[in-house]
Residue frames relative to the residue before (quaternion, step in Angstrom):
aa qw qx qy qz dx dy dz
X 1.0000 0.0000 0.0000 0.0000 0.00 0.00 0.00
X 0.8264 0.1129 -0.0015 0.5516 3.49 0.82 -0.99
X 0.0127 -0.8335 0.5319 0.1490 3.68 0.49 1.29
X 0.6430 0.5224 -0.3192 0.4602 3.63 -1.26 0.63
X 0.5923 0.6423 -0.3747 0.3102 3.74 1.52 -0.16
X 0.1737 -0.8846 0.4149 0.1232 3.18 -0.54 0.62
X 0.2454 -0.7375 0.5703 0.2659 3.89 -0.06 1.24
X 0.5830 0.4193 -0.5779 0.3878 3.98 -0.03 -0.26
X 0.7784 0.2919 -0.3743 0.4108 3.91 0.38 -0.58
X 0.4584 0.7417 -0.2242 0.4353 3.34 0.75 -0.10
X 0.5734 0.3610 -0.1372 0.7225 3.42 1.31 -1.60
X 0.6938 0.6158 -0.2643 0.2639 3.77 0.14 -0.92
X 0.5670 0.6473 -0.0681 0.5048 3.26 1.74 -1.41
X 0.6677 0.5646 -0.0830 0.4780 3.02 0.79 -1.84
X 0.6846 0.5008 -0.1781 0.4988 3.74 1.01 -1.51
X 0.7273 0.3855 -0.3673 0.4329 2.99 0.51 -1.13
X 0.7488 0.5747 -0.3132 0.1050 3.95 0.61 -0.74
X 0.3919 0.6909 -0.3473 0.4985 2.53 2.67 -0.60
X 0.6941 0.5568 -0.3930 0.2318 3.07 0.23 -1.77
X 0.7215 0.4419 -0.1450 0.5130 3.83 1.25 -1.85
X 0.4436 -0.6857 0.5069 0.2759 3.54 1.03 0.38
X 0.3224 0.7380 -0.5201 0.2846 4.00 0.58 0.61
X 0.8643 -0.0334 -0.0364 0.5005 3.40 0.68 -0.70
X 0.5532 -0.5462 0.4832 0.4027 3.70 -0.75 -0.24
X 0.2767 0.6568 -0.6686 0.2124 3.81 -0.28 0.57
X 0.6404 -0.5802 0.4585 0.2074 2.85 -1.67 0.50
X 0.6457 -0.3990 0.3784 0.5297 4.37 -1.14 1.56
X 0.1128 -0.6719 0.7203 0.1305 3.57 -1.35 0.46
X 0.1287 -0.8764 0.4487 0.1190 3.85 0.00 1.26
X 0.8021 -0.2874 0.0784 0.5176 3.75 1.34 -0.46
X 0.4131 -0.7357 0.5060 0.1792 3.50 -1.17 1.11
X 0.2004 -0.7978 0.5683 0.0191 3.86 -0.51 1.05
X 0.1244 -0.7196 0.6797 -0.0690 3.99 -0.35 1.52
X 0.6763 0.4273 -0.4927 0.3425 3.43 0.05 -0.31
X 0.4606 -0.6548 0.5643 0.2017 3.91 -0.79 1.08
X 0.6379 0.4495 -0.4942 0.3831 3.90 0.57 -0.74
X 0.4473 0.6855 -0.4606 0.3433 4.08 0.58 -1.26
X 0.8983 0.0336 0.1949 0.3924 3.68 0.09 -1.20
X 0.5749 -0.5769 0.4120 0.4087 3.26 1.38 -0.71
X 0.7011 0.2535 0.1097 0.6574 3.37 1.08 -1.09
X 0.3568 -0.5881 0.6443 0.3343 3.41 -1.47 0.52
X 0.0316 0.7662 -0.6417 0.0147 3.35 -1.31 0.39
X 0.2758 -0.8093 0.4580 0.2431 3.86 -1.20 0.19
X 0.3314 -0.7302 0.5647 0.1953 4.14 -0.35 0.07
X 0.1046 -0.7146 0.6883 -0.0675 3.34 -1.07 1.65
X 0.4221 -0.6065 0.6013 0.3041 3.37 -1.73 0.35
X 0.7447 -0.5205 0.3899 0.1499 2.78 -1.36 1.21
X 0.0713 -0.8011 0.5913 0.0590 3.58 -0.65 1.14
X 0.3294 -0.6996 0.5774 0.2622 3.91 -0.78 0.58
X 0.6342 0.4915 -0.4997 0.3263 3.27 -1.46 0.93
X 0.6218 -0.6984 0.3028 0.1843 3.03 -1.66 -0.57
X 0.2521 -0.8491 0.3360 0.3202 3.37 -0.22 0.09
X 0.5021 -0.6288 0.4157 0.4240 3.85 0.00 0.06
X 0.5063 -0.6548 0.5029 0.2491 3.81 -0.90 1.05
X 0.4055 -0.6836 0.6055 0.0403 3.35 -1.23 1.47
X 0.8176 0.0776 0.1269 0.5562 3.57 0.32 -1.36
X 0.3408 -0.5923 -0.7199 0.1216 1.67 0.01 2.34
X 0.8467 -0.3333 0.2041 0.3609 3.53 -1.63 0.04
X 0.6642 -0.4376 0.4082 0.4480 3.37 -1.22 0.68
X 0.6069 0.5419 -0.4602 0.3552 3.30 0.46 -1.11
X 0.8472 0.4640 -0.0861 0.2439 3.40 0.57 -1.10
X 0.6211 -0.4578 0.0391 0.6349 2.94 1.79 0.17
X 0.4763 0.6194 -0.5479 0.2987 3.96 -1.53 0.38
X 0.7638 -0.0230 0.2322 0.6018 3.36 -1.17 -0.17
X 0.8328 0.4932 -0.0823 0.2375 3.09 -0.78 -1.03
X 0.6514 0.2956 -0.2226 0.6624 3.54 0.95 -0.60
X 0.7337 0.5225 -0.3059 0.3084 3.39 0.58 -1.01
X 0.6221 0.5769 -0.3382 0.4073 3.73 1.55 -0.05
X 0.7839 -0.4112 0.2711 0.3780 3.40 -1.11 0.76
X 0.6167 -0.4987 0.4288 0.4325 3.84 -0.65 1.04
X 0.8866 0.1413 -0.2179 0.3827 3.64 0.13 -1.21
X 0.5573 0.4847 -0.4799 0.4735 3.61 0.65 0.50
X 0.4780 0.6081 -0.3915 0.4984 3.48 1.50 0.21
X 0.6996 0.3596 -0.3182 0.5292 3.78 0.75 -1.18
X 0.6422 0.5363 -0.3463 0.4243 4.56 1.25 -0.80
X 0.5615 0.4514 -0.4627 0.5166 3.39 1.48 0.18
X 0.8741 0.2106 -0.2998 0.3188 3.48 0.21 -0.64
X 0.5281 0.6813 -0.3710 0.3454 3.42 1.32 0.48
X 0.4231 0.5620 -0.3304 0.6293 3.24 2.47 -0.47
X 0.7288 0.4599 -0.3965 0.3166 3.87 0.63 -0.55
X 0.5444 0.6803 -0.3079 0.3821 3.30 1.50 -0.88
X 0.7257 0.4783 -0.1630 0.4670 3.21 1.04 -2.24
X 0.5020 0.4730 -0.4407 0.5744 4.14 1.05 -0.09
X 0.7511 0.2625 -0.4732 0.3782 3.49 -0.23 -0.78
X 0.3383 0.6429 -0.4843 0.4875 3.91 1.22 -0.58
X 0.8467 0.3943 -0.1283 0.3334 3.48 -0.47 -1.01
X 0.7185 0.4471 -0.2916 0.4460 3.14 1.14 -0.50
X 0.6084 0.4489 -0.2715 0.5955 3.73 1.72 -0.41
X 0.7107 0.2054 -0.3991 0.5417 3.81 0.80 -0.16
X 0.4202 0.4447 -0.5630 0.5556 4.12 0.30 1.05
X 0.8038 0.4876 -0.1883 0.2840 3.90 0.51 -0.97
X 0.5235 0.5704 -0.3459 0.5301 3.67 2.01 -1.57
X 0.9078 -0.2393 -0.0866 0.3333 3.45 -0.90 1.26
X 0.0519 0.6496 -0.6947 0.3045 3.56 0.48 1.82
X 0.7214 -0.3821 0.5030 0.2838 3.00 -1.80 0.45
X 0.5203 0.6612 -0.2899 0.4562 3.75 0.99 -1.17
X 0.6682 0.4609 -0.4118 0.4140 3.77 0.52 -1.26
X 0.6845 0.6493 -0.1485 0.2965 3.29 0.92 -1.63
X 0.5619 0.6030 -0.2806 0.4919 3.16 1.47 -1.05
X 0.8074 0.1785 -0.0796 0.5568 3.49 -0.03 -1.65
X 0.4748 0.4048 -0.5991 0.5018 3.75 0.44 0.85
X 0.8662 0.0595 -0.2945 0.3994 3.61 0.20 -0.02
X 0.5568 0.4109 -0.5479 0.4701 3.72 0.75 0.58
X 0.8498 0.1938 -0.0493 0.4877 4.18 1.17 -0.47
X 0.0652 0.9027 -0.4196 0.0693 3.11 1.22 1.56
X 0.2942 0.4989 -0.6246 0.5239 3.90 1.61 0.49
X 0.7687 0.4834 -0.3750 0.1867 3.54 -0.35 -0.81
X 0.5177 0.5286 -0.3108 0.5967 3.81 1.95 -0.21
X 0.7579 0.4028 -0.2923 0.4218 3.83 0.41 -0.93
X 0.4711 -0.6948 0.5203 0.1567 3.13 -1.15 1.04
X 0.3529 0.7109 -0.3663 0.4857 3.28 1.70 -1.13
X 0.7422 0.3985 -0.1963 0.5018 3.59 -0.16 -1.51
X 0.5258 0.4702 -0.4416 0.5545 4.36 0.21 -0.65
X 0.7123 0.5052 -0.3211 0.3664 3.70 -0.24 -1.57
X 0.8108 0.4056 -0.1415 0.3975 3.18 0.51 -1.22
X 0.3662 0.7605 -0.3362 0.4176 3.30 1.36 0.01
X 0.7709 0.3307 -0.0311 0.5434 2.67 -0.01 -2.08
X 0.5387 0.6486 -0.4313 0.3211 3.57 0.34 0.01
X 0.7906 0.3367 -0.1179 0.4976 2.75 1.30 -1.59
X 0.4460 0.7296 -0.3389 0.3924 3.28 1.47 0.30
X 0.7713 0.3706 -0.2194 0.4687 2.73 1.52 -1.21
X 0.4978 0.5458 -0.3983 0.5437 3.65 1.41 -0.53
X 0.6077 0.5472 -0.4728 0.3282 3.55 0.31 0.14
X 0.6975 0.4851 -0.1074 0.5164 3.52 1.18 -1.52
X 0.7718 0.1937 -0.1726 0.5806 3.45 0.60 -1.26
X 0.1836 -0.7820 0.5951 0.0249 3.61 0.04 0.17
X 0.8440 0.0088 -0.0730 0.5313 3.60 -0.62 -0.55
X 0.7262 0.4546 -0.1687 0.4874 3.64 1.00 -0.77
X 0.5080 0.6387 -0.5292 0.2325 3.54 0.77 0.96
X 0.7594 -0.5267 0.2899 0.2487 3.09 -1.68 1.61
X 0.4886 -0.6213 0.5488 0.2722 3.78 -0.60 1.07
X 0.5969 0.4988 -0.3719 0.5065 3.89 0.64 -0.40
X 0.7525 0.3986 -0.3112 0.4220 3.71 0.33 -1.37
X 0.5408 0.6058 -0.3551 0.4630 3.92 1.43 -0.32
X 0.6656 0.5421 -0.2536 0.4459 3.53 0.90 -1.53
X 0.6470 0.6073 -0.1921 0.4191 3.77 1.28 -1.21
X 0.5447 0.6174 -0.3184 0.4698 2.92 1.03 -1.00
X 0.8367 0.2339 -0.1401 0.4749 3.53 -0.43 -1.98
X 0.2748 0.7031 -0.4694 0.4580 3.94 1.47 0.16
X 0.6673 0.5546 -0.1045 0.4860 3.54 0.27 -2.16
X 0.7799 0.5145 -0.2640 0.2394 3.19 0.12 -1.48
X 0.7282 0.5099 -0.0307 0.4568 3.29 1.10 -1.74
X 0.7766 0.2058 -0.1110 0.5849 4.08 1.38 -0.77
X 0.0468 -0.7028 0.6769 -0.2136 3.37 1.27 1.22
X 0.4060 -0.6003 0.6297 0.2798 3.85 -1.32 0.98
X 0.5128 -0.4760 0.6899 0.1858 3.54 -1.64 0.35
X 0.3030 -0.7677 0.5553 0.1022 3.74 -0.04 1.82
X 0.2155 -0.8380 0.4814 0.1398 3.28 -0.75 0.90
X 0.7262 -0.0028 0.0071 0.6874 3.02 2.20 -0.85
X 0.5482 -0.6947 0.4602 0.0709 3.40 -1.18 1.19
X 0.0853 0.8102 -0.5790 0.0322 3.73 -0.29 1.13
X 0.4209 -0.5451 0.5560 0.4654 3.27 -1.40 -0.84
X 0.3276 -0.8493 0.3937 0.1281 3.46 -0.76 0.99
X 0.3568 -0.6334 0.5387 0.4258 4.00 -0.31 0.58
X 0.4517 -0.5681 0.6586 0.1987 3.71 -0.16 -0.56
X 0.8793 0.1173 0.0430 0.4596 3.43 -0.14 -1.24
X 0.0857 0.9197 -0.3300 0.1950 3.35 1.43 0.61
X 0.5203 0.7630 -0.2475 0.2930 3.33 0.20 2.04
X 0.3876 -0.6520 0.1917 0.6229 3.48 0.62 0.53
X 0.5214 0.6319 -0.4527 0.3520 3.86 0.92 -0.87
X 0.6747 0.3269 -0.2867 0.5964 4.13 0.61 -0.49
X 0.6659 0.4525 -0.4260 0.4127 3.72 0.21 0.73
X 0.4764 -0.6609 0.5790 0.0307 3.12 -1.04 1.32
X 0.0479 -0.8784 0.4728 -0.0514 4.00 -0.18 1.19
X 0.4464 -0.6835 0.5159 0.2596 3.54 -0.42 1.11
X 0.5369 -0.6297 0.4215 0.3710 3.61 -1.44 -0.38
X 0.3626 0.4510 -0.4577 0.6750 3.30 1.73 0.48
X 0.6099 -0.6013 0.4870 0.1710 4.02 -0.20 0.35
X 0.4694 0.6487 -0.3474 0.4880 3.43 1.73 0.20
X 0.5123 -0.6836 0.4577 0.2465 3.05 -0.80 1.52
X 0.2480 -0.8283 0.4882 0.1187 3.90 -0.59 0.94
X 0.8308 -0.0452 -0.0004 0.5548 3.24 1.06 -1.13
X 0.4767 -0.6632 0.5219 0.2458 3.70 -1.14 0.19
X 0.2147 0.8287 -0.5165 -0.0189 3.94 0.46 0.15
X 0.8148 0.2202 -0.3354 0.4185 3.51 -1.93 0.45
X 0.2445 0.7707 -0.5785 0.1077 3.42 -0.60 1.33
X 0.0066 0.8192 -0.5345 0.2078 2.84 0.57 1.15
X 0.7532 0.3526 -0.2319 0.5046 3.55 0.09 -0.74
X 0.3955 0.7070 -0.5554 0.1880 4.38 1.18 0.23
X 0.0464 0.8453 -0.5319 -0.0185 2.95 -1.53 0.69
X 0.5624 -0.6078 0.3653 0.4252 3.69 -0.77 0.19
X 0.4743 0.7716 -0.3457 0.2453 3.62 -0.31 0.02
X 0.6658 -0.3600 0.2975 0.5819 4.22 -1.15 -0.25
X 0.4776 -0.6417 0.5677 0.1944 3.39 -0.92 1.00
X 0.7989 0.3799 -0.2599 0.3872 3.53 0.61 0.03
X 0.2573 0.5431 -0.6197 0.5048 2.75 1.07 1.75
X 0.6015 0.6395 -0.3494 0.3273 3.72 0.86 -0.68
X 0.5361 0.6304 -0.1910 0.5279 2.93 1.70 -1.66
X 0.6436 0.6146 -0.2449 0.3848 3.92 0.37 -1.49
X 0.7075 0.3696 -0.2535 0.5464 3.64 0.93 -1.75
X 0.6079 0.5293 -0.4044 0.4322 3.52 0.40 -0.72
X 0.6658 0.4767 -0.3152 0.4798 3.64 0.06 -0.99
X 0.7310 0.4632 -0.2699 0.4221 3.70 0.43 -2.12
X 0.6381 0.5661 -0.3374 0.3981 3.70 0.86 -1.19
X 0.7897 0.3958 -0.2595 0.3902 3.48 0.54 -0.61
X 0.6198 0.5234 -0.3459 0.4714 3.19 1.13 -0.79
X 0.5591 0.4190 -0.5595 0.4459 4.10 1.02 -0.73
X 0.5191 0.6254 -0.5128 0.2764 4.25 0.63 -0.91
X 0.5888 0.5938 -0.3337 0.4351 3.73 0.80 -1.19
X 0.8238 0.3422 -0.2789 0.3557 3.25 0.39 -1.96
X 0.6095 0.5300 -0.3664 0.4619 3.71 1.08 -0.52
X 0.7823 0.3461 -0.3628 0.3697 3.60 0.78 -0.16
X 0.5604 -0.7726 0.2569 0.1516 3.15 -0.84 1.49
X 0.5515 0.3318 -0.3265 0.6922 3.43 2.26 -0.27
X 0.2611 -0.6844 0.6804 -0.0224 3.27 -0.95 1.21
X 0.7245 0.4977 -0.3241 0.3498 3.89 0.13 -0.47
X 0.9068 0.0357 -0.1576 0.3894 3.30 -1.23 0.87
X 0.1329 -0.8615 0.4403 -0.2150 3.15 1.04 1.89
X 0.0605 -0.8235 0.5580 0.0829 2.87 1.38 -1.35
X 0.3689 0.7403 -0.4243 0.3685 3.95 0.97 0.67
X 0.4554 -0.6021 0.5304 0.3857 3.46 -0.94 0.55
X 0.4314 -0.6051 0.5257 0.4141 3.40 -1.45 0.29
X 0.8412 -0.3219 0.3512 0.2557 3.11 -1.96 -0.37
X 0.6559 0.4148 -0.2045 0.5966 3.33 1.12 -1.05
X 0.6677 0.5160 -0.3161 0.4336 3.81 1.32 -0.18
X 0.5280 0.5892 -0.2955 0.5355 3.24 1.33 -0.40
X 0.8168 0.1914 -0.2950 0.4573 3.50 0.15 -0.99
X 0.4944 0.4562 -0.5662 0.4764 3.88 0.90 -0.46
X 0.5165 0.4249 -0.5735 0.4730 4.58 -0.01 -0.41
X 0.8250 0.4508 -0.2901 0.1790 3.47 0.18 -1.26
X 0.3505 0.8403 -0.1356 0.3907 2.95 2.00 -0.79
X 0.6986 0.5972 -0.1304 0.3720 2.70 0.92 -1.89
X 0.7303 0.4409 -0.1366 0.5036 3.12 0.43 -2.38
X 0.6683 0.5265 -0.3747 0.3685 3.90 0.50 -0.92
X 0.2104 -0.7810 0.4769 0.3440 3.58 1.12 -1.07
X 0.6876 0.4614 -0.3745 0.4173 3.69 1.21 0.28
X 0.6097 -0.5074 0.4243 0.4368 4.18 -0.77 -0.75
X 0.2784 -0.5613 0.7571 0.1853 3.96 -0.78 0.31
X 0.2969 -0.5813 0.7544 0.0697 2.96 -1.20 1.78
X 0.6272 -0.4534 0.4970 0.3926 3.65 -1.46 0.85
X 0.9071 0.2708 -0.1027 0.3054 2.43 -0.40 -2.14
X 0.3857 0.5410 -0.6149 0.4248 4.40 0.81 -0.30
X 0.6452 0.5877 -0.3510 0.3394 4.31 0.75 -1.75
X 0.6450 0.5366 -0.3339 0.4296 3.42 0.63 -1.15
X 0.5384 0.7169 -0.2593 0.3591 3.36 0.70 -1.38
X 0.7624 0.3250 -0.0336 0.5586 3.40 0.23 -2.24
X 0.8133 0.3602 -0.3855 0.2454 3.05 0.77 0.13
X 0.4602 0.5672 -0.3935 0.5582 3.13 1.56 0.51
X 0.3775 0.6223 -0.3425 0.5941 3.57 1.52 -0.47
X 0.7394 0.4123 -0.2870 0.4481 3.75 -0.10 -1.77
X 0.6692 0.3823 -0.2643 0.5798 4.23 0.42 -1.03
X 0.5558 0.4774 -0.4791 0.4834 4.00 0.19 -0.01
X 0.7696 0.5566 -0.1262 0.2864 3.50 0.40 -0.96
X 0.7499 0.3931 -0.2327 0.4785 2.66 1.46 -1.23
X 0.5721 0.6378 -0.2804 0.4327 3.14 1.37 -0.76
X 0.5140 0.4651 -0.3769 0.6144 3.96 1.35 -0.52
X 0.7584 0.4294 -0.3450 0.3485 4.22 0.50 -0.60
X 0.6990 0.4593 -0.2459 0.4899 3.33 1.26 -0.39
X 0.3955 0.5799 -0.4788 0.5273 3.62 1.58 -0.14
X 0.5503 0.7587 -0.2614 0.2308 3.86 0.88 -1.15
X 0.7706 0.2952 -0.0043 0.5648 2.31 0.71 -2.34
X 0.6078 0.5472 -0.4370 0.3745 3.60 0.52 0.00
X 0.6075 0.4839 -0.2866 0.5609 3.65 1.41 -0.69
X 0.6178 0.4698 -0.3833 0.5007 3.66 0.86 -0.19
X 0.5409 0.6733 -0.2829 0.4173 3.39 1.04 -0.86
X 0.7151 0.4859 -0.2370 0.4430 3.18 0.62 -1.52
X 0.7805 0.4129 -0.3210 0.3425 3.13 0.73 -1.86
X 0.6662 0.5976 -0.1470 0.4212 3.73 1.34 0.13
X 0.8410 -0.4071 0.1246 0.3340 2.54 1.87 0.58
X 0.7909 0.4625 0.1124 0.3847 2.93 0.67 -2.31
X 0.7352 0.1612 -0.2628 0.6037 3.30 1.92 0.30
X 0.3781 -0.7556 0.3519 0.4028 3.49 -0.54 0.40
X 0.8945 -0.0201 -0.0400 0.4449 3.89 -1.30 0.73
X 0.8909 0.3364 0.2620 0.1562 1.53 -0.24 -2.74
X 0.3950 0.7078 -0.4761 0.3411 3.61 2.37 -0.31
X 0.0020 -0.9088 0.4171 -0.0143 3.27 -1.22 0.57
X 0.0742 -0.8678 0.3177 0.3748 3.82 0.69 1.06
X 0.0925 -0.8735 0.4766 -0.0350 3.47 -1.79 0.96
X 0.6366 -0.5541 0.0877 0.5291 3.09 -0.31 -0.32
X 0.2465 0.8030 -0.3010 0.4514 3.33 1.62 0.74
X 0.6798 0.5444 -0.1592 0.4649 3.06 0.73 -1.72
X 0.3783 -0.8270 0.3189 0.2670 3.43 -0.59 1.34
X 0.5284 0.5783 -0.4845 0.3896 3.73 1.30 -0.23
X 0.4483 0.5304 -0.5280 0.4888 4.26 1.03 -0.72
X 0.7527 0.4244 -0.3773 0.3332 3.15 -0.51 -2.16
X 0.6815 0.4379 -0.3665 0.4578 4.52 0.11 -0.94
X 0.6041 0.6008 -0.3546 0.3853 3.81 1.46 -0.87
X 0.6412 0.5192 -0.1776 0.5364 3.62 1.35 -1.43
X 0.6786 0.6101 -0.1191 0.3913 3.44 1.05 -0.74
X 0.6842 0.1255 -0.1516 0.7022 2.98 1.84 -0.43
X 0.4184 0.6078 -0.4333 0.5174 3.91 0.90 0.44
X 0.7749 0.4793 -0.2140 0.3522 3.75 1.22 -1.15
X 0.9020 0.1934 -0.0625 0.3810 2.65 1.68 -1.05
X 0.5511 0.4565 -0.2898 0.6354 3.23 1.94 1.03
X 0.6782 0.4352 -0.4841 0.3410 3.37 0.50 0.41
């Protein structure tokens, strides 16, 4: 899914935040380099109780999660907001930034992110990529926001990677693969964008019983201790739907070549992560 990931930095990240108390992630118990053990290098966490919130399909749509009282619905996802809050105002000038800005200075440059996913996607769709995901790109490229401040990013920044006590308190943070240095409000952006495509893809919309927008970032507001420039949000979030749409082109070409789709599946403008991508490209940039 992600070529170029590395579990030693990853495991490293993760350690270091327990250790500084910055974020909630799950005991990191040991990191394994040696390829013969398993094949692969890999690391071992302790085990966190609880739950996590259904992905496929989406809370919105039914599990745990939909099935809980209206207001223990909004105290779940305001505990997710006010963590990710907490994890960027523990992070805007820690020693940490400094570190993996100069031992992992791809991991500060947006330049380098952009260009990823690009090639992520020129990998999967080859000849058949979506005139939109092209326009976005050199879109992205050219009105990169001016960073005003400098966090550690989750990357993958959603209630679906969070680990929930039975008090609805967000226990752990898992899969950071995708962390980076950079404007914390890209974290903010996926979170928001990620949930809102769940809505647009689910066909019952009614009695969400969801906080609004302006409630989400004023929670987030809070926990961060700074403002959410509109327009930087709008941005990451056309940034946040570019991406995903280059990761699922991915996993669908892996799919195929595995079988598990047929030939001919193809992503388009059909495909419900584009259509929410064009949908918010049209009417926020």
């Amino acid at each position: 899914m992600f070529p170029g990931r590395s579990f030693r930095e990853e495991y490293d990240v993760q350690k270091l935040l327990g250790e500084e108390r910055l974020a909630h992630v799950p005991d990191l118990l040991g990191f394994e380099s040696n390829l013969r053990t398993l094949g692969e290098q890999f690391y071992v966490m302790r085990f966190v109780d609880g739950r996590t919130p259904d992905t496929q399909p989406s809370y919105h749509q039914g599990g745990w999660v939909k099935a809980l009282p209206p207001d223990d619905r909004r105290s779940l996802w305001f505990d997710a907001l006010g963590t990710l809050g907490n994890l960027h105002r523990s992070t805007i000038g820690s020693p940490l930034i400094t570190r993996y800005s100069r031992e992992t200075p791809a991991r500060t440059d947006f330049a380098f992110w952009l260009s990823y996913w690009e090639n992520h996607y020129a990998q999967s769709a080859g000849d058949n990529r979506l005139s939109l995901m092209v326009q976005i790109a050199g879109w992205l490229r050219n009105n990169e926001p001016r960073s005003r401040r400098c966090a550690l990013c989750w990357g993958d920044a959603r209630i679906g990677n969070m680990i929930f006590d039975e008090h609805l308190k967000c226990a752990a943070m898992i899969d950071w693969e995708l962390f980076s240095i950079g404007d914390p409000t890209q974290d903010l952006a996926y979170c928001l964008y990620s949930d809102d495509h769940f809505v647009f893809a689910n066909s019952d919309q009614s009695n969400l019983s969801w906080p609004t927008h302006e409630e989400s970032v004023a929670r987030y507001e809070e926990a961060a201790g700074f403002p959410v420039d509109r327009q930087v949000l709008s941005f990451y979030r056309i940034y946040s739907g570019y991406w995903i749409v280059c990761t699922l082109s991915r996993l669908i070409e892996i799919q195929k070549r595995s079988g598990n789709l047929p030939a001919e599946t193809n992503v388009d403008e059909r495909f419900t992560p584009v259509a929410y991508l064009r949908k918010e490209w049209e009417s926020n940039r």
